[in-house]
HTML snippet that shows the backbone in 3Dmol.js (N, CA, C, O; Angstrom):
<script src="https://3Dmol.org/build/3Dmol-min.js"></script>
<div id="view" style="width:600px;height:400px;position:relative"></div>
<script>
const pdb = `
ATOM      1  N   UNK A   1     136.091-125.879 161.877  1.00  0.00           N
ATOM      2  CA  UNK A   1     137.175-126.780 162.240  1.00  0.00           C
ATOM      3  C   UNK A   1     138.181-126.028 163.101  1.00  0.00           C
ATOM      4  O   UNK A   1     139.277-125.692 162.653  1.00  0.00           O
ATOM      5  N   UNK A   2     137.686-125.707 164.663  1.00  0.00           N
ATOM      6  CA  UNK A   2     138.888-124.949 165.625  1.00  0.00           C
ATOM      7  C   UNK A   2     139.626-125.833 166.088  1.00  0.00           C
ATOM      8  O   UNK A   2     140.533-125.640 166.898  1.00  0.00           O
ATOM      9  N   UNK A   3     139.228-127.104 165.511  1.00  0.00           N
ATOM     10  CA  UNK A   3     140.393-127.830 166.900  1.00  0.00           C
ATOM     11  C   UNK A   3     141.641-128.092 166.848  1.00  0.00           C
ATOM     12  O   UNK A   3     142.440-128.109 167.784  1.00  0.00           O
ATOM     13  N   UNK A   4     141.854-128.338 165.552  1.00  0.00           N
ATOM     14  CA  UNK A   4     143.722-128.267 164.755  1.00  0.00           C
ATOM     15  C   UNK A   4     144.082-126.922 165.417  1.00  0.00           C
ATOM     16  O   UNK A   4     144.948-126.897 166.292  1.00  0.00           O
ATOM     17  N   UNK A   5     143.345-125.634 164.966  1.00  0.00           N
ATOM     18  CA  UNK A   5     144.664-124.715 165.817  1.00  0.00           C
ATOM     19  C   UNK A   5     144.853-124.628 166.899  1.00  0.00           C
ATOM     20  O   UNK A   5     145.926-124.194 167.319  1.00  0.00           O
ATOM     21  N   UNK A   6     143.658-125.096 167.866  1.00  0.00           N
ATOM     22  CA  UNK A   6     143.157-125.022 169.415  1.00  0.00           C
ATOM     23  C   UNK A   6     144.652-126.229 169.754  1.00  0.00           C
ATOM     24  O   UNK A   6     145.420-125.910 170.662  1.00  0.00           O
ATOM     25  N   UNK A   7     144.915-127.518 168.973  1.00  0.00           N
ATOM     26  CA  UNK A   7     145.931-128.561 169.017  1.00  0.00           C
ATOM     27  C   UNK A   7     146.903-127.724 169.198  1.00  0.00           C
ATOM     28  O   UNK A   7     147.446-127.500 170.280  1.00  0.00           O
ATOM     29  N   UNK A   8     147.210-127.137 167.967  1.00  0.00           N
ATOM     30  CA  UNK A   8     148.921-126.329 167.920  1.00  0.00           C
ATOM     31  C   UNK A   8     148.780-125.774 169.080  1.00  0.00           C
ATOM     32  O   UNK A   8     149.386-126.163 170.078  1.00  0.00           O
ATOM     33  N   UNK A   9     147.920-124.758 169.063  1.00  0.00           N
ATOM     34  CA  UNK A   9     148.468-123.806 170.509  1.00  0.00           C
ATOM     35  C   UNK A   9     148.378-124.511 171.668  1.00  0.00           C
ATOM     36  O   UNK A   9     149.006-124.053 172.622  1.00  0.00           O
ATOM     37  N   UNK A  10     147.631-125.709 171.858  1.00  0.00           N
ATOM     38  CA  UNK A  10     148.015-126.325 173.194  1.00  0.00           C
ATOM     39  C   UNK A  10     149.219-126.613 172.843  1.00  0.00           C
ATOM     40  O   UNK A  10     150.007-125.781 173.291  1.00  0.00           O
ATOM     41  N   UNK A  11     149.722-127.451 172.220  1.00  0.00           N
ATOM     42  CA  UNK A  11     150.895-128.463 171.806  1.00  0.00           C
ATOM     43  C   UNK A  11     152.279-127.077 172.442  1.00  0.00           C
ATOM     44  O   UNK A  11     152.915-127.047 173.496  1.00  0.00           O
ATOM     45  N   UNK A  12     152.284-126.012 171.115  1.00  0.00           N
ATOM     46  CA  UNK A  12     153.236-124.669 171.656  1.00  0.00           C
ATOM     47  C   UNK A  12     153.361-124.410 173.253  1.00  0.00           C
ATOM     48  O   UNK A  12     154.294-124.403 174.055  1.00  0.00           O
ATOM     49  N   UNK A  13     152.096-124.220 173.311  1.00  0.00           N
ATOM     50  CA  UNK A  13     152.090-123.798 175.532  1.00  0.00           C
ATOM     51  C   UNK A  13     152.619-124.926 176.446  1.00  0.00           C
ATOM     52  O   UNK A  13     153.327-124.840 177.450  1.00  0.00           O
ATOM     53  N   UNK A  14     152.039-126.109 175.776  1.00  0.00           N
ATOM     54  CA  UNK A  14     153.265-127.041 176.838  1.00  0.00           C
ATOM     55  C   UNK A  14     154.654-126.916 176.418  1.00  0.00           C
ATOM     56  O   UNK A  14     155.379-126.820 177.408  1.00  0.00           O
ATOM     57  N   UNK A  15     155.221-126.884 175.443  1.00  0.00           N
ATOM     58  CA  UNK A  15     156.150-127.049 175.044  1.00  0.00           C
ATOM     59  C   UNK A  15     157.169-125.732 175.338  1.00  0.00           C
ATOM     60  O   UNK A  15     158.365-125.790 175.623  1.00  0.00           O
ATOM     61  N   UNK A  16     156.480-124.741 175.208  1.00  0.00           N
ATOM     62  CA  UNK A  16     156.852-123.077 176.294  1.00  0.00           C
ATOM     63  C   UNK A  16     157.125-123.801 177.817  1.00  0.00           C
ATOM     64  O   UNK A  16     158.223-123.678 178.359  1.00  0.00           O
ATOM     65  N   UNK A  17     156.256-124.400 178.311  1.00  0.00           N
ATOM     66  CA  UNK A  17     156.295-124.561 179.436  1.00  0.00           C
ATOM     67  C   UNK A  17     157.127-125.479 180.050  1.00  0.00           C
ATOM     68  O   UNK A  17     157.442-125.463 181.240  1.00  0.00           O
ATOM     69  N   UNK A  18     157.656-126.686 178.790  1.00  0.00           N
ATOM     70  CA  UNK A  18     158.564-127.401 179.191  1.00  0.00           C
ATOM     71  C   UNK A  18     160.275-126.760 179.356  1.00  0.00           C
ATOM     72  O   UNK A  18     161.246-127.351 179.829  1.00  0.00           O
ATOM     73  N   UNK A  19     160.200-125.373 178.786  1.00  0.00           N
ATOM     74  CA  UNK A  19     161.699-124.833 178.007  1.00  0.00           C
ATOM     75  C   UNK A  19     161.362-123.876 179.430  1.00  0.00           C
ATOM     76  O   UNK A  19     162.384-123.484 179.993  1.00  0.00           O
ATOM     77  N   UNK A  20     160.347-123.553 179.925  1.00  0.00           N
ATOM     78  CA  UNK A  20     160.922-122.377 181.417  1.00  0.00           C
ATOM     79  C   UNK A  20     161.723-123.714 182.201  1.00  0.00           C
ATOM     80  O   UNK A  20     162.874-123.709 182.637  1.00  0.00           O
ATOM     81  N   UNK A  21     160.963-124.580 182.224  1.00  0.00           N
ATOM     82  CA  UNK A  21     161.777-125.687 183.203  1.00  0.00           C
ATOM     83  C   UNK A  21     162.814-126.042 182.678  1.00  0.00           C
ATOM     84  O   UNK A  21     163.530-126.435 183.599  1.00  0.00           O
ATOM     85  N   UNK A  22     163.298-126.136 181.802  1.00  0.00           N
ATOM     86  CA  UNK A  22     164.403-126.750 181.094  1.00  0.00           C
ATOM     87  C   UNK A  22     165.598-125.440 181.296  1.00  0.00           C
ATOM     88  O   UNK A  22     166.779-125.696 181.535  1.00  0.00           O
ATOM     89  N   UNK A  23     165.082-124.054 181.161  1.00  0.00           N
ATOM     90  CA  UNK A  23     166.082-122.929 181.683  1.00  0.00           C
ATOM     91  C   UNK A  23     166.424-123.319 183.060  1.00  0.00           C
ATOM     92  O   UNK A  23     167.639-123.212 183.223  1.00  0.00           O
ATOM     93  N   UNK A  24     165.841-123.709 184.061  1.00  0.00           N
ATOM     94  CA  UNK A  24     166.602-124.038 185.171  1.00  0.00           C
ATOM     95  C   UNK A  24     167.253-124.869 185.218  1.00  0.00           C
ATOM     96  O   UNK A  24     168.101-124.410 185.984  1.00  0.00           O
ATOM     97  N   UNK A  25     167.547-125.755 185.007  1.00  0.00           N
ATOM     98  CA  UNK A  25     168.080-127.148 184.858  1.00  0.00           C
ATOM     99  C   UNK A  25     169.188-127.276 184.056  1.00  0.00           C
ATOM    100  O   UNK A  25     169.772-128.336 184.284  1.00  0.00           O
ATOM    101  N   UNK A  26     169.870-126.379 182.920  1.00  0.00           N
ATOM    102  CA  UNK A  26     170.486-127.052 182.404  1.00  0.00           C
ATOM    103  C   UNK A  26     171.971-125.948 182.844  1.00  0.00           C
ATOM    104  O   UNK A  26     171.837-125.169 183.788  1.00  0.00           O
ATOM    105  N   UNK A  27     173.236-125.999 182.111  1.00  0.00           N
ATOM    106  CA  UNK A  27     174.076-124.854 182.923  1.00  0.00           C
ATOM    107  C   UNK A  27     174.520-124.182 181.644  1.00  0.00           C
ATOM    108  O   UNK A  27     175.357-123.329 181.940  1.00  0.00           O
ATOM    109  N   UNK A  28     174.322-124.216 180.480  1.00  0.00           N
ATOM    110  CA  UNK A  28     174.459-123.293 179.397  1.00  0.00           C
ATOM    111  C   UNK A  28     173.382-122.898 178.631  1.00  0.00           C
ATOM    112  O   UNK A  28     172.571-123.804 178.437  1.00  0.00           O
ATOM    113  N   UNK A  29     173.093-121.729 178.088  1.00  0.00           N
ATOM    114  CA  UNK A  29     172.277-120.792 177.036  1.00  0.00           C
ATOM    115  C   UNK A  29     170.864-120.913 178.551  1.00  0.00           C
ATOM    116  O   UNK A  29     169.719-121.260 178.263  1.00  0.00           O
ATOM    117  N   UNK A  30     171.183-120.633 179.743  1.00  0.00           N
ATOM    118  CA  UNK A  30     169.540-120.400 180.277  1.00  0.00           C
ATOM    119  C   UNK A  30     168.900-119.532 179.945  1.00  0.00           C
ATOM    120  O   UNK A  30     167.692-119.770 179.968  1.00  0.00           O
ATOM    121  N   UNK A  31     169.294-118.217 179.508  1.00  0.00           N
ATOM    122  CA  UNK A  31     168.765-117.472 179.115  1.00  0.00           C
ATOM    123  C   UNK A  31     167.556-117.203 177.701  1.00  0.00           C
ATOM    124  O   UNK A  31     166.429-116.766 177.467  1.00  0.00           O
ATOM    125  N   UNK A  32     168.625-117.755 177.113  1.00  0.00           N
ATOM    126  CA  UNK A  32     167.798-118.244 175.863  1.00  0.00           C
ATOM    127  C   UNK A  32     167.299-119.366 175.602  1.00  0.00           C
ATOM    128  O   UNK A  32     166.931-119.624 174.456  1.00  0.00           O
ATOM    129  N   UNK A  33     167.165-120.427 176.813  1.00  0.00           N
ATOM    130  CA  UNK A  33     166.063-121.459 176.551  1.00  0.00           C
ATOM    131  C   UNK A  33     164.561-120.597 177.236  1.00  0.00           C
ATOM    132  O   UNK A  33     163.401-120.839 176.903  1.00  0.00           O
ATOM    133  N   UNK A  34     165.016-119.574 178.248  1.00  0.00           N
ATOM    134  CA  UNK A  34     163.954-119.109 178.999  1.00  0.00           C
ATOM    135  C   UNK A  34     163.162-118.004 178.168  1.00  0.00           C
ATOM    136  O   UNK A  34     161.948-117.809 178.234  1.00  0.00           O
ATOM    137  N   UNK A  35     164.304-117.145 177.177  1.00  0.00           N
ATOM    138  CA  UNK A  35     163.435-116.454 176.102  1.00  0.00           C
ATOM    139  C   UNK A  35     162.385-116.872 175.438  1.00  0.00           C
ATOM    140  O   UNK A  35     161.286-116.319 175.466  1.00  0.00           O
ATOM    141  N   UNK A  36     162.798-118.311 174.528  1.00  0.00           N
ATOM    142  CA  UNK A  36     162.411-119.339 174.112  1.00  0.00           C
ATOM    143  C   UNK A  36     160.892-119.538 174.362  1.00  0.00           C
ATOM    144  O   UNK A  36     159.879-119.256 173.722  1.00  0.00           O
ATOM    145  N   UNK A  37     161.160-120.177 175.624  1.00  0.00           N
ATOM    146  CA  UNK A  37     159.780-119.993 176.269  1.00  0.00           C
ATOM    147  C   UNK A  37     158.794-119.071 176.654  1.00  0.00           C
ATOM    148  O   UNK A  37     157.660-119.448 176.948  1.00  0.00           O
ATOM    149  N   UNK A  38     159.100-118.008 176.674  1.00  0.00           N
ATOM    150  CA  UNK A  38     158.579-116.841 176.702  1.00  0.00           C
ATOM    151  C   UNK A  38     158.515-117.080 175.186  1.00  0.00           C
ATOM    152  O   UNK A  38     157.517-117.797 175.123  1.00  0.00           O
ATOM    153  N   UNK A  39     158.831-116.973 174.277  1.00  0.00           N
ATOM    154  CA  UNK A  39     158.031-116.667 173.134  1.00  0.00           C
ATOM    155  C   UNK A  39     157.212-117.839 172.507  1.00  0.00           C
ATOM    156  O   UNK A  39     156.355-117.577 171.663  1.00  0.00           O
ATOM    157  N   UNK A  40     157.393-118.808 172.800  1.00  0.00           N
ATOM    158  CA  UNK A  40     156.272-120.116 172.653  1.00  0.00           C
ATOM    159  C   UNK A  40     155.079-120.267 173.093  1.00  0.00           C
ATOM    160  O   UNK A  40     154.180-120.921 172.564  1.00  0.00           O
ATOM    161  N   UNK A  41     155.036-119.533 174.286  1.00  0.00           N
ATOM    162  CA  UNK A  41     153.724-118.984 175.241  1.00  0.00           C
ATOM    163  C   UNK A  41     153.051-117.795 174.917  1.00  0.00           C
ATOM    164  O   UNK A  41     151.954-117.434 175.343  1.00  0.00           O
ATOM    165  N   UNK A  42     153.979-117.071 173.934  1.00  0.00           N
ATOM    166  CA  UNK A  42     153.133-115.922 173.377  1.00  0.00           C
ATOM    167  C   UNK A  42     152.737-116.233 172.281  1.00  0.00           C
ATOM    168  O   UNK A  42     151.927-115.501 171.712  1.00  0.00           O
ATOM    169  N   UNK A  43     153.247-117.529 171.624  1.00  0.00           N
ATOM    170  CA  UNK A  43     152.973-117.499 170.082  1.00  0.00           C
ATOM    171  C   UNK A  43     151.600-118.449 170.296  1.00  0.00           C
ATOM    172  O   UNK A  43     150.844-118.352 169.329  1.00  0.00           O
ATOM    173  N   UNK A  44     151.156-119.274 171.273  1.00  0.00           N
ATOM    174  CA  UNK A  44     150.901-120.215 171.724  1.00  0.00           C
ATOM    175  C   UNK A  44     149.404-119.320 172.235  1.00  0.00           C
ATOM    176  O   UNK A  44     148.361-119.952 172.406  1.00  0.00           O
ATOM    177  N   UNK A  45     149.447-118.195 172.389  1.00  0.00           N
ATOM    178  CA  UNK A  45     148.228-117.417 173.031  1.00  0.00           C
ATOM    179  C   UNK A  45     148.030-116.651 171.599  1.00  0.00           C
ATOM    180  O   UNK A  45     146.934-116.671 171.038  1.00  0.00           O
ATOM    181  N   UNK A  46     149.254-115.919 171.000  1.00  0.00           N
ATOM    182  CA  UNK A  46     148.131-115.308 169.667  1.00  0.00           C
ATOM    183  C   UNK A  46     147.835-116.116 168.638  1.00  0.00           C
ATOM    184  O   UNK A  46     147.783-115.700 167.481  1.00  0.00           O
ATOM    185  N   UNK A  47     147.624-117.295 168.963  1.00  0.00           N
ATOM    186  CA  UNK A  47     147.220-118.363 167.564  1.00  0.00           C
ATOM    187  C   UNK A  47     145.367-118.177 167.828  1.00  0.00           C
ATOM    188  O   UNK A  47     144.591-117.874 166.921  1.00  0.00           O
ATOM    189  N   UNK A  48     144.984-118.429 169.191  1.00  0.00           N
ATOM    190  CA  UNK A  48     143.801-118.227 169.430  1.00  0.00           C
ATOM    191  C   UNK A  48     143.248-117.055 169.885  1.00  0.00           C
ATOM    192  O   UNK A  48     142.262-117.103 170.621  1.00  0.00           O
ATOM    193  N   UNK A  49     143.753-115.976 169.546  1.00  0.00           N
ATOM    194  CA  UNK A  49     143.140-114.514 169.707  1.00  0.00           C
ATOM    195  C   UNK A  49     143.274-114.297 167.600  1.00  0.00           C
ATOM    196  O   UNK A  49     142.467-113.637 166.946  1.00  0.00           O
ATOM    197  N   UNK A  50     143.769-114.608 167.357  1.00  0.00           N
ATOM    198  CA  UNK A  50     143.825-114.319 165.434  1.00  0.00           C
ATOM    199  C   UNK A  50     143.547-115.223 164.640  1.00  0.00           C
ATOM    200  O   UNK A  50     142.965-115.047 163.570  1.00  0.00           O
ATOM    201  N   UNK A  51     143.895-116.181 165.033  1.00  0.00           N
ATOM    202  CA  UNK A  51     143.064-117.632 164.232  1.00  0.00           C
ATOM    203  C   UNK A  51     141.547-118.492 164.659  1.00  0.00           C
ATOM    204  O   UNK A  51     140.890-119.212 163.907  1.00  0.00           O
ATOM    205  N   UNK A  52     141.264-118.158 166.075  1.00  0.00           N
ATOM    206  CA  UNK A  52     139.765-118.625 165.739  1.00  0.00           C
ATOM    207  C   UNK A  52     138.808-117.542 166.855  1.00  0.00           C
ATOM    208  O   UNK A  52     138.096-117.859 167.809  1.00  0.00           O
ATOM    209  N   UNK A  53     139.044-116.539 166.438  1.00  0.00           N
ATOM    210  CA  UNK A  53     138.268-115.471 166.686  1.00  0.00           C
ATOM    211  C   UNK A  53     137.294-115.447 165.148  1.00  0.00           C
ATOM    212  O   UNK A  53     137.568-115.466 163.948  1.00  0.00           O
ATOM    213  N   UNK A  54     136.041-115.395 165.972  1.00  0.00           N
ATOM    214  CA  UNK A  54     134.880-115.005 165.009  1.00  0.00           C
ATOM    215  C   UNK A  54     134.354-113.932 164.640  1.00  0.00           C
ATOM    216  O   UNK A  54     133.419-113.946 163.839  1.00  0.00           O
TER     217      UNK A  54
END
`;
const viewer = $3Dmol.createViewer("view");
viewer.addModel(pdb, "pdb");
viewer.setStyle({}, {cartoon: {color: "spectrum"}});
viewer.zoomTo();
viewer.render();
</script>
């Protein structure tokens, strides 16, 4: 059953990907919406290097 975590980590990587765009756009905390995203995209990549590695 890979596809629930294969879900989350898609679901995380867009959602990383919506917060880099959202750091440009807004005029307070860009920094830390852009961290944000940077770490949603990493959490979002080690779900499927540690959770459905065989």
């Amino acid at each position: 059953m890979n596809i629930v975590p294969f879900i989350i980590a898609l679901a995380i990587f867009i959602l990383g990907m919506f917060l880099f765009g959202l750091a440009f756009s807004v005029t307070v905390f860009q920094g830390a919406i852009f961290i944000a995203g940077i770490l949603a995209i990493s959490l979002a990549l080690a779900i499927p290097f540690h959770f459905l590695r065989n």
